[in-house]
N, C-alpha and C positions, 0 to 999 in steps of 0.2 A: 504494500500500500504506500502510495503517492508520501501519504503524511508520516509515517512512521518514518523512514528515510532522514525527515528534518528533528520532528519530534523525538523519539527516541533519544538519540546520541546529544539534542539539547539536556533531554531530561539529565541523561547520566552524567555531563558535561557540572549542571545545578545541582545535584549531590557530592559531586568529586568537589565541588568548589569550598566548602567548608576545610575539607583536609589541606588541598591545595594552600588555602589560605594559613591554615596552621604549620603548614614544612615550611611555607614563605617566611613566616614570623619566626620560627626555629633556629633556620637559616640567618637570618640578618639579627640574634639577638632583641627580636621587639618582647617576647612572652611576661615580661615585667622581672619583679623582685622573686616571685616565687613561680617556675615556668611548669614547674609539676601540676598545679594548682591548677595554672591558665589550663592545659592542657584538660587536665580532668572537669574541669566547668565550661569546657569547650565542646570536648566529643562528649558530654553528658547533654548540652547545651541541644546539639543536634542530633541526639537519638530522639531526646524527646521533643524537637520540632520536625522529625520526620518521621514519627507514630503517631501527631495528631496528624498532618498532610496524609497519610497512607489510612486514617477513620474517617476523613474527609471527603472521600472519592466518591465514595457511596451517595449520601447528601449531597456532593456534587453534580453526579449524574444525573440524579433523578431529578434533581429543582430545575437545571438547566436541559437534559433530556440530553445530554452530548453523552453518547452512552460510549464510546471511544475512550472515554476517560479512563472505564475499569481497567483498561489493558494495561495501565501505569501501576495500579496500586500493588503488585506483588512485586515491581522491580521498586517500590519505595519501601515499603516494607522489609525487602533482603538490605538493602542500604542503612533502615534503623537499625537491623542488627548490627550488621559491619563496626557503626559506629557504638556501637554499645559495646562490641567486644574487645573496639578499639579504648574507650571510657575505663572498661573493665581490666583491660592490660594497663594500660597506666597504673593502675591503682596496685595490681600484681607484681610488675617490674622494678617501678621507677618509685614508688611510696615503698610495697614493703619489700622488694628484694627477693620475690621468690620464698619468703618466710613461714612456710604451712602453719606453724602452730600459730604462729602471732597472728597471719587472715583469720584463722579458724576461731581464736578470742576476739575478734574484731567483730566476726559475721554474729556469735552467740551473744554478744553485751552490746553493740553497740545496733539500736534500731535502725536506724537510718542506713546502714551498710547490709542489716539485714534484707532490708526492706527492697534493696537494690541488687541484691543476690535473688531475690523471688523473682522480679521485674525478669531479669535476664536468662535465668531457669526458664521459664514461662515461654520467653523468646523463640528458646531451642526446639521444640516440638514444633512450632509453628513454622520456623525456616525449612526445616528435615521436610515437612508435609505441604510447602508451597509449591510443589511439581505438579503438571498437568497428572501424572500418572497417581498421584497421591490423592487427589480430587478424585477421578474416576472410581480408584479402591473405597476410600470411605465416603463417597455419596453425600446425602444428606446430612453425618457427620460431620463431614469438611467443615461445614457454614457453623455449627455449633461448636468445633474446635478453635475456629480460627477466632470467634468473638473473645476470645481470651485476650485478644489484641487490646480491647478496651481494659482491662486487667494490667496489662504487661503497663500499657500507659498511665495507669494511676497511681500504679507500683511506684513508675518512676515519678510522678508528680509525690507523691506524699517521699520520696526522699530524697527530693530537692528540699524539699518544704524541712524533715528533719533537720537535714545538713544543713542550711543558712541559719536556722535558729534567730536573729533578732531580724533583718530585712527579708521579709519573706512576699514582697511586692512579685517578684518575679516568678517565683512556682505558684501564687495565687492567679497569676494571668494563664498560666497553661493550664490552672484548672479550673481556670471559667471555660476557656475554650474545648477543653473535655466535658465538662457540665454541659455545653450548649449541642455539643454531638449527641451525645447520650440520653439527651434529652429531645431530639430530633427522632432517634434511635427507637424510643420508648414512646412516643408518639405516631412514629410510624406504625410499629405494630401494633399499636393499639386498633388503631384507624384500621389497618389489615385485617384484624379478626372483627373488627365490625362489618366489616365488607363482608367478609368468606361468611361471616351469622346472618345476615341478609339475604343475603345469593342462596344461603340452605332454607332458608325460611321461606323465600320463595318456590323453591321446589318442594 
């Protein structure tokens, strides 16, 4: 198709550009006083702005009826991971140095690390299962596993929210905007089982 050609390699071009942006900063010295930091509120920054974009699709298509749109959201979705497991290696490498026990006391006391260890877990299943061939295998399951997606996103919304602890401006704005999905979400279905109770009523 005419549009994929353009589209496509734009999209992947607007995912890459987050990291791009961070080898650049790496590169020339900009990441600040503390570059671990940047880094880890950087690829945390952009898993969860592109776990709400990849809940978005949905509610895009349908309000707009550009139904072309869906073909994007599992190449957005494989991209939150990327960067999540990129979020998630920093944290492994470059914080604790490869230190099992010390992650391991980290994940069990501190909530907010907990809370980001679920988000990511949660992830995994859903990457493994985003192939045309895995769709086909579990059927109707697929759409019930994959809603975990709104899950994996709040996971990480409540540990941003931990982590900042006193300005918490910034994880309250990504989860108004998860608020306003889910509640798009839960409206639709509702509406839907009105319909399909109608439609039976009448026959």
């Amino acid at each position: 198709m005419t549009r994929n050609r353009w589209l496509k390699p734009l999209v992947w071009l607007l995912c890459l550009l987050p990291l791009a942006l961070l080898l650049w900063d790496a590169a020339h010295h900009q990441l600040g006083a503390n570059p671990i930091l940047e880094v880890t509120h950087r690829t945390g920054q952009t898993t969860l702005i592109l776990l709400l974009v990849t809940l978005a699709v949905t509610p895009l298509k349908r309000i707009t009826k550009v139904f072309w749109l869906i073909q994007y959201r599992r190449l957005l979705g494989l991209f939150a991971f990327f960067y999540c497991c990129l979020h998630l290696l920093t944290w492994v490498v470059l914080d604790q140095f490869f230190d099992v026990s010390a992650m391991l006391h980290d994940i069990a006391k501190r909530p907010f690390i907990t809370m980001g260890m679920l988000g990511w877990a949660l992830m995994v299943p859903l990457t493994i299962t985003s192939t045309q061939g895995s769709i086909r295998r579990l059927g109707k399951k697929w759409a019930l596993l994959h809603r975990l997606t709104y899950v994996c996103a709040a996971a990480g919304v409540i540990h941003f929210y931990w982590l900042v602890k006193k300005d918490v401006s910034e994880p309250l704005q990504y989860a108004a905007v998860l608020a306003v999905l889910m509640g798009y979400r839960l409206v639709y279905y509702l509406r839907d089982r009105a319909r399909k109770a109608a439609l039976a009523a009448d026959h």
